[in-house]
C-alpha positions in Angstrom: 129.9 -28.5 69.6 129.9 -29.2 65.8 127.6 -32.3 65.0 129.0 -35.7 64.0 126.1 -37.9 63.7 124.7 -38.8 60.2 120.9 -39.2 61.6 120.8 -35.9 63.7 121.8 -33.9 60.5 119.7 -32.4 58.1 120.2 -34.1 54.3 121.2 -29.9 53.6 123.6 -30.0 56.3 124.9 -33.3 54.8 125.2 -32.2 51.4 127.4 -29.4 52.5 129.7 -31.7 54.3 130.0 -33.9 51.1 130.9 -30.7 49.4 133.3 -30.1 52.0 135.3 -33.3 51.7 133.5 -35.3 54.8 135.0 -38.5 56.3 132.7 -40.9 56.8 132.9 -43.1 60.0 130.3 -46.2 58.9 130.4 -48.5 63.0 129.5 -52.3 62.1 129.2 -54.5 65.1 126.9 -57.1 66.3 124.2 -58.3 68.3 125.0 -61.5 70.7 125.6 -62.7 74.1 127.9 -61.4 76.2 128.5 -63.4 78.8 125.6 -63.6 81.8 126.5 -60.3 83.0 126.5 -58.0 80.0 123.5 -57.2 77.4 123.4 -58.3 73.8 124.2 -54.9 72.4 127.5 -54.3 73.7 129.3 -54.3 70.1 126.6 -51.8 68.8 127.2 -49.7 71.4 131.2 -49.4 72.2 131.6 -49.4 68.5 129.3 -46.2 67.8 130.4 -44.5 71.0 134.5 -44.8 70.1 133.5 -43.9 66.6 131.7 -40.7 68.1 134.6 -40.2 70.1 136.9 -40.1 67.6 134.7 -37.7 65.3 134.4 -35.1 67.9 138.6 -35.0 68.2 138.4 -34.7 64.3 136.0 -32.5 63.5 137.8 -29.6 65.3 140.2 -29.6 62.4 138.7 -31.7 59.0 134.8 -32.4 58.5 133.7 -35.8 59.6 130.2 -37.7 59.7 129.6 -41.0 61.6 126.8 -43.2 60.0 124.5 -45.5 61.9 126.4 -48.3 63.4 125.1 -51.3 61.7 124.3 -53.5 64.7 124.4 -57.5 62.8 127.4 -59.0 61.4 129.1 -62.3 61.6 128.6 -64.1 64.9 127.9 -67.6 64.0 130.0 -68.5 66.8 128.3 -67.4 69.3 124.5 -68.8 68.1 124.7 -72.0 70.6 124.5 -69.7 73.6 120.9 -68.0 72.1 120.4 -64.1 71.6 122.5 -63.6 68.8 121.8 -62.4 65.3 124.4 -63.5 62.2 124.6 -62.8 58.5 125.7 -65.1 55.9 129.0 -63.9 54.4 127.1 -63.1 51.1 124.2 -60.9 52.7 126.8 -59.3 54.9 128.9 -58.1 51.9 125.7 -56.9 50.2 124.5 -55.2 52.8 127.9 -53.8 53.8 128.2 -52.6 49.6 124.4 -51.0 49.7 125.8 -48.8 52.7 128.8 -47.6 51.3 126.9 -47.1 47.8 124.7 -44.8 49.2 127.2 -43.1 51.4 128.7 -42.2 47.9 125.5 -41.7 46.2 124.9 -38.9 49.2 128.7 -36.9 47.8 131.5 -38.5 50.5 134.3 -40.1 48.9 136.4 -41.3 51.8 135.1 -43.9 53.7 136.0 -45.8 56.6 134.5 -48.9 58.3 134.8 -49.2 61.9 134.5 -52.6 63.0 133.7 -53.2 66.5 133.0 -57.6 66.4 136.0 -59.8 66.5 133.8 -62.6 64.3 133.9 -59.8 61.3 137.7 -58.8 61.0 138.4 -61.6 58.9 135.7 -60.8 56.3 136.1 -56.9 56.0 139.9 -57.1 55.3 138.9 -58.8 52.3 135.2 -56.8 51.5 137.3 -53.6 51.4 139.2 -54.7 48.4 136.3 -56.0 46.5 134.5 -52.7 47.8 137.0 -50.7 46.5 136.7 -52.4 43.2 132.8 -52.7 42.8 132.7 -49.3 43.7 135.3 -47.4 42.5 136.2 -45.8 45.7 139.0 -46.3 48.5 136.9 -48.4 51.4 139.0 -48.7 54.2 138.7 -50.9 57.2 139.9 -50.5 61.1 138.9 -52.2 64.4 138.7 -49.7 67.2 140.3 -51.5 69.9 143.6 -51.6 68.0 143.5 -47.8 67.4 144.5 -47.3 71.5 145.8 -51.4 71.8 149.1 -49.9 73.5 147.9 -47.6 76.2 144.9 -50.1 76.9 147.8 -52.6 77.5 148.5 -50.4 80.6 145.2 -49.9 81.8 143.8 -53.6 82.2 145.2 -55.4 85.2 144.4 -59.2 84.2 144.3 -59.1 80.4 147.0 -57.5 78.0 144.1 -56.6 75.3 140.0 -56.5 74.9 138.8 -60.4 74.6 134.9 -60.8 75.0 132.7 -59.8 77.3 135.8 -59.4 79.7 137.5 -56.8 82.2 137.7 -54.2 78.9 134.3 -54.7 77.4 132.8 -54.6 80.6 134.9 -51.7 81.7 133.7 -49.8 78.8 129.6 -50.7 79.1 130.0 -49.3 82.8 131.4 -45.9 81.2 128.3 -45.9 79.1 126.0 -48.0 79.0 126.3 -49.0 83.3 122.4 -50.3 83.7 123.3 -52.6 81.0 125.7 -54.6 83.7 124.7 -57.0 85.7 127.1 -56.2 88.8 125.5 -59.2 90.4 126.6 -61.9 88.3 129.8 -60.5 87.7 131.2 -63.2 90.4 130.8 -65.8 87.5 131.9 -63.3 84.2 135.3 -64.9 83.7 136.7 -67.7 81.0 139.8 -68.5 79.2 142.3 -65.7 79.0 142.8 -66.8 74.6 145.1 -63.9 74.1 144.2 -61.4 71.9 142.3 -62.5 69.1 143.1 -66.3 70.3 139.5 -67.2 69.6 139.5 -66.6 66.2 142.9 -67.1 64.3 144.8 -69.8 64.9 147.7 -71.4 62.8 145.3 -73.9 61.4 142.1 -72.8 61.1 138.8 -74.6 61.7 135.5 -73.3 63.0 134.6 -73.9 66.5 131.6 -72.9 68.7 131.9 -70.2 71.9 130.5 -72.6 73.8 133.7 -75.1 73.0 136.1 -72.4 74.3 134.2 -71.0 77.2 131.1 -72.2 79.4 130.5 -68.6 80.8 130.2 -67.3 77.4 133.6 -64.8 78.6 136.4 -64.9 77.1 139.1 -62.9 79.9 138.1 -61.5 82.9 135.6 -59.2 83.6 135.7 -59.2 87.8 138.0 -56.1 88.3 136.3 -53.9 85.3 135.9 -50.5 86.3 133.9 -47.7 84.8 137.3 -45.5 85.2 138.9 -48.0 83.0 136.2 -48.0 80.5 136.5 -44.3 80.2 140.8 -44.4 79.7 140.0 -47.0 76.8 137.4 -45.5 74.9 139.2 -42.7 74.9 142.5 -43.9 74.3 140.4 -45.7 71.0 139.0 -43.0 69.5 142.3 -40.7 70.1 144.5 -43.4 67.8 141.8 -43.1 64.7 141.2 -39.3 65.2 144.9 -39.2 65.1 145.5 -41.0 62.0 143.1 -40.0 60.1 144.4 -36.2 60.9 147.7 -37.8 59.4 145.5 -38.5 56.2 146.0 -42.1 56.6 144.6 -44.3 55.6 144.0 -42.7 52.1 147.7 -40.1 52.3 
């Protein structure tokens, strides 16, 4: 199978690609707590392992590199519960521009930023226009979970989308990550069912703590996740980018 990740290629072999017109796939996520059942790192990995997904369904027919995942972002939110890293909006944006600069720098011209953090969306909807601007090339921003949000609609049986730390997460860190779940304290991994992204936007707006909104630190259900599940949403993820970006969106 052709090779997808950025840090298990040669710079050679990376030039070439560059020449060849390369999509870049650059993961962000986060690092915080996911309830008392899941590790700190779910973010980092799910995001990175959809993006690799999705890279090995594209490269069969376009060139396609996925970067590191960049494992910090915005998680403020969840600092009261302890084992979470966050940025400042500022240093995030820098950080986020140094990446994509030397993405650029290295020959790609097409890059896209897959978010996998709920706490970031909000941000990076606006950092892609003033990325695309500082820059001078067209940044684009996705989410992963909306990428397969239909079909995972009719794989989860007590949540119609992924939440935090809930049946979906969960599902997915059993598909790849399964010694990162704590199957014994999965009795108490449930909290609010918010709707999707009911956390985080709201008609009016004001900032609020996790720990306002849920005790367990869950946001769903996580009680009936299944690795089977996991693997039907990652999979169904990664399938909805590959396929648009074998449309040519989001740059067509």
């Amino acid at each position: 199978m052709t090779e997808v990740l950025w840090n298990r290629m040669t710079a050679e072999t990376l030039r070439k690609r560059a020449a060849d017109g390369a999509i870049v796939l650059l993961p962000v996520a986060s690092t915080e707590q996911h309830g008392p059942h899941l590790a700190t790192g779910v973010d980092d990995y799910l995001c990175g392992e959809a993006c690799r997904r999705a890279a090995a369904l594209v490269v069969k027919e376009r060139p396609i590199v996925v970067a590191p995942t960049v494992w910090c972002g915005l998680a403020e939110h969840h600092i009261a519960f302890g084992g979470s890293f966050t940025l400042t909006l500022s240093t995030y944006y820098a950080l986020l521009r140094d990446l994509c600069q030397s993405i650029l720098r290295a020959g790609f011209r097409h890059i896209l930023i897959v978010n996998g953090h709920g706490g970031n969306i909000t941000a990076l909807n606006t950092f892609t226009t003033e990325l695309t601007r500082e820059l001078g090339a067209p940044i684009a921003t996705t989410t992963y979970v909306t990428a397969g949000a239909e079909e995972t609609k009719t794989i989860l049986e007590d949540q119609e989308g992924i939440m935090h730390a809930c049946e979906g997460e969960t599902s997915m860190m059993m598909a790849v990550k399964p010694d990162l779940v704590d199957r014994s304290r999965l009795a108490e991994a449930h909290g609010p069912n918010l709707g999707i992204g009911g956390a985080l936007s709201r008609p009016m707006h004001i900032w609020k703590s996790f720990k306002e909104l849920t005790q367990s630190g869950v946001v769903g259900d996580a009680r009936r996740a299944t690795a089977e599940k996991g693997e039907a949403i990652l999979d169904a993820c990664a399938k909805g980018i590959a396929e648009r970006l074998l449309k040519g969106e989001p740059w067509g």
